[in-house]
N, C-alpha and C positions, 0 to 999 in steps of 0.2 A: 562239261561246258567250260571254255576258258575262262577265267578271271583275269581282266587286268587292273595294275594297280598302279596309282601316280603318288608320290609320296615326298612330303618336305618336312625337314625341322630347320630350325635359324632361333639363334638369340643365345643367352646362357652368358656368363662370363668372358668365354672363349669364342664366342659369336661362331663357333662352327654349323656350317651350314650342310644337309645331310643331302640326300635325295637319291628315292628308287623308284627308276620305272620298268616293271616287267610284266611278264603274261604267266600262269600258271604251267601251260603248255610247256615253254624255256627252262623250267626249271626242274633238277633231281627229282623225282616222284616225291619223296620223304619231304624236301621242301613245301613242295608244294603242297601237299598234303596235311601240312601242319599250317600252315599259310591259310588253308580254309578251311579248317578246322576255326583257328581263331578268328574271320573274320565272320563264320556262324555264329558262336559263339559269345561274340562282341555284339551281336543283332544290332549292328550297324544299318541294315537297311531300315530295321525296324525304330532307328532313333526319330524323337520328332525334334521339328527345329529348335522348338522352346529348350529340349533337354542339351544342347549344344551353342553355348554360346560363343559368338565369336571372338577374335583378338581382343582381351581386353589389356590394358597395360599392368604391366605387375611390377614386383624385384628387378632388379637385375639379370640374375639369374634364370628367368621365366624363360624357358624356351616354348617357341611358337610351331604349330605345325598345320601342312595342309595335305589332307586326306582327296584321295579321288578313288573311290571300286566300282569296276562298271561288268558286270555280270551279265549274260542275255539282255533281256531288256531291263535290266535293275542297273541301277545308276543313282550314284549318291558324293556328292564333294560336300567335305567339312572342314572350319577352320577355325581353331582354338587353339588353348595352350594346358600348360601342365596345369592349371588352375584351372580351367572353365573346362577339361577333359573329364567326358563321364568313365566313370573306373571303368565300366564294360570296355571300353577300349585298349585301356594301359598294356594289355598283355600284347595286343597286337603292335600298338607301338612301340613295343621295345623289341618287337621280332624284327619287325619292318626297317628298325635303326639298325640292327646286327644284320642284317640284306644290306642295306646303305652300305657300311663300312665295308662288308665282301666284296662289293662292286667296286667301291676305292682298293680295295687292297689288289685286286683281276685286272686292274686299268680301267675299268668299263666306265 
């Protein structure tokens, strides 16, 4: 089954602003395959609202980010930052930012 995924980070010092949007299908096997691995793993479907709070304002430095995985009929958008991120996530958002950056660096 395809996964697709819509993905932002914005704020930090440097206010760079991220963003990947791709399908599972599009991508290396290995990619992708590590790609849902961690977003099993994150049981991001399984988060409830309460355990994900939204933008709350921090530091400076707080980067903000907005998730969207929409799997068959599983569908989930969340929006938080480095502070209100439950750990189950972190590993996927720093894969999801290393896809960000490959896509700036492809042109895409």
């Amino acid at each position: 089954m395809v996964m697709h995924i819509d993905f932002e980070s914005s704020g930090g010092y440097a206010n760079i602003k991220l963003k990947y949007h791709g399908n599972t299908d599009t991508l290396p096997e290995e990619v992708a395959d590590k790609l849902i691995q961690l977003v099993e793993s994150s049981r991001i479907f399984d988060l409830k609202e309460k355990e994900v709070i939204p933008n709350l304002s921090g530091p400076p430095d707080v980067l903000h980010y907005k998730l969207m995985v929409h799997e068959g009929n599983m569908r989930i958008s969340l929006s938080f930052n480095d502070i209100t991120a439950p750990d189950s996530l972190l590993p996927l958002i720093t894969f999801l930012q290393e896809l960000a950056w490959d896509q700036i660096r492809k042109g895409k």
